[in-house]
Phi, psi and omega in degrees: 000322180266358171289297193275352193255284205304350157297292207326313178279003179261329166273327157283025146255023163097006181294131226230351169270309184310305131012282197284005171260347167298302202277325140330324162259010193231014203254320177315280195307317160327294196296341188303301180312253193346300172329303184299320183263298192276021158070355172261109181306297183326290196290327195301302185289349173282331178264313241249319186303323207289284191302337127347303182282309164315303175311316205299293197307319207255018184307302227280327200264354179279156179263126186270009180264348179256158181270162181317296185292290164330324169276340212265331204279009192255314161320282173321336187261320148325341171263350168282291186300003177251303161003277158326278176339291244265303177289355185060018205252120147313142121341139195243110183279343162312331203271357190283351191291338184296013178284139182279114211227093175276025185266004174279125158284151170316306193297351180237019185305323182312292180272044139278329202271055167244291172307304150351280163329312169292332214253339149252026147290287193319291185334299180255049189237348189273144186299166271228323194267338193286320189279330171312293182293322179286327167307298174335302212252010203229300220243296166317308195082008166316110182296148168289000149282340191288304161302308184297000183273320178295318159280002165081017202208160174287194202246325145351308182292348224235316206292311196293347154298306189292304175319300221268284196312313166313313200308282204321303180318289164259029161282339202281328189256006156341109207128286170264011234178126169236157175308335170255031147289325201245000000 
């Protein structure tokens, strides 16, 4: 954290290096994010770049005693939903499967990206804010402070989200999935 505070106070003084190591450690995940709502390789690394050149301008104005990811994932995501606004398009949750997972053995890959597959059919069968929170906190790895800092809402609000959004989930994948599956 103080590793990243001392970048942080080095791009608002305008070091444009400093910057790229800021986006270096954070451009996977970004692009993860980006994905996950627009469903799309092409356009998620074309916005997740977009929101980068955004941070970049409005650095100076960020508090550098806070962490990163939570303001920079609030860019990102306005830059997804006006995205969305602009093309009028859903997410195609089949293109979602390209997040990149190395924790597979060769010998179970097959049914794992199978179970994989359902669960992000499912996933992107979920309304927009349902699907937003369950990446955040399941895929992102977000504390439920990290979210609510990033949404903007309290952290009550992020649990009673989240609670609904599983609910939500797994009536979807009810079925397709048995418990000794996963």
């Amino acid at each position: 954290m103080q590793a990243e505070r001392q970048t942080i106070l080095q791009c608002q003084k305008g070091s444009r290096d400093a910057f790229g190591e800021i986006v270096n450690r954070y451009m996977r995940r970004a692009y993860g994010a980006a994905l996950a709502i627009l469903g799309n390789r092409d356009d998620a690394l074309d916005v997740s770049q977009e929101a980068f050149v955004k941070a970049y301008r409005a650095i100076r104005r960020f508090d550098a005693r806070r962490p990163f990811y939570p303001w920079f994932y609030r860019i990102l995501r306005n830059a997804c939903f006006d995205w969305l606004r602009r093309r009028r398009n859903r997410p195609r949750p089949g293109l979602l499967m390209d997040i990149p997972d190395d924790r597979f053995r060769p010998d179970t890959l097959v049914d794992k990206d199978e179970i994989r597959e359902v669960v992000w059919e499912g996933i992107g069968k979920l309304a927009e804010k349902d699907r937003e929170i369950i990446v955040l906190r399941h895929f992102q790895h977000m504390s439920y402070r990290e979210i609510a800092a990033a949404l903007d809402i309290p952290e009550g609000t992020v649990m009673s989200r989240l609670f609904t959004a599983r609910k939500r989930l797994r009536a979807e994948l009810d079925g397709r999935i048995s418990p000794e599956d996963g």
